[in-house]
N, C-alpha and C positions, 0 to 999 in steps of 0.2 A: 504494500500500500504506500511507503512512504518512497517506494523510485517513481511511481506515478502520481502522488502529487510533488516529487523534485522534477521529475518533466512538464507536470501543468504550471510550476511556479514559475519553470525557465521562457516555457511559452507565451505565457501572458507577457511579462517582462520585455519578452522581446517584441511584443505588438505594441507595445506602450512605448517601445523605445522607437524603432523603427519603420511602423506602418501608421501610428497616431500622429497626425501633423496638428494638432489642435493645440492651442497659445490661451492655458488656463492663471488668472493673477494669482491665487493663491498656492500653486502648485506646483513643481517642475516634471512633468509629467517622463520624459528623459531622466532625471534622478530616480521616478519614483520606480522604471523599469529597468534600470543597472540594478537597483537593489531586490527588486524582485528576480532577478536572472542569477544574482551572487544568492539570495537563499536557497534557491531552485538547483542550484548545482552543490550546493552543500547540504539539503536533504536526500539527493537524488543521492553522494559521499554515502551516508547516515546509513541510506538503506543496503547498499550495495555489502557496506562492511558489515552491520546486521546481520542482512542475508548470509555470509560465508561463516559466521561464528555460528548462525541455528543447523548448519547443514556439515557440522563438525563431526567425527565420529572418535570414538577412546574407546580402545584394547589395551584388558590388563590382561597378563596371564600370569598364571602361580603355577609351579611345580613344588612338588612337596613327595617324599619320601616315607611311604608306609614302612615305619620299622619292625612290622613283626611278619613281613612276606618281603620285603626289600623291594616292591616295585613301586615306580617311580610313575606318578599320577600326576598331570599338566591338564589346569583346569582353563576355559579361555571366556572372558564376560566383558561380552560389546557391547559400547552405550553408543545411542545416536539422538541427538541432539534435534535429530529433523521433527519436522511440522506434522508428518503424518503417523509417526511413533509416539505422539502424543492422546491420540484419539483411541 
């Protein structure tokens, strides 16, 4: 959700910067769209890095030695962090 509103904030931003030729007194309508394009591309950052931290996956494994048969047992527990192993 939040790379698609860091694309709509860059969008608009840049309609306001580059397609709006309207001359408002109390507004710089060109400022107000640089700063809409600079948050728009640091939400769109936000999500991206989001994104790669939920879709993380961790492997542990333990080996451990039964000492009254002497074999050696290697246990293995995968966590995954994704959106649809939560449901």
């Amino acid at each position: 959700m939040s790379i698609g509103t860091g694309v709509v904030l860059f969008v608009i931003g840049a309609i306001l910067t580059f397609a709006v030729n309207v001359e408002v007194e109390w507004v710089n309508l060109d400022l107000v769209g640089y700063i809409l394009m600079g948050a728009g591309v640091v939400v769109f950052l936000i999500g991206l890095v989001l994104l790669a931290r939920r879709r993380r996956a961790d492997t542990v494994t333990h080996t451990t030695v039964d000492p009254t048969v002497g074999e050696r047992t290697t246990r293995q527990s995968s966590s995954s962090n994704d959106a649809a192993s939560d449901i």
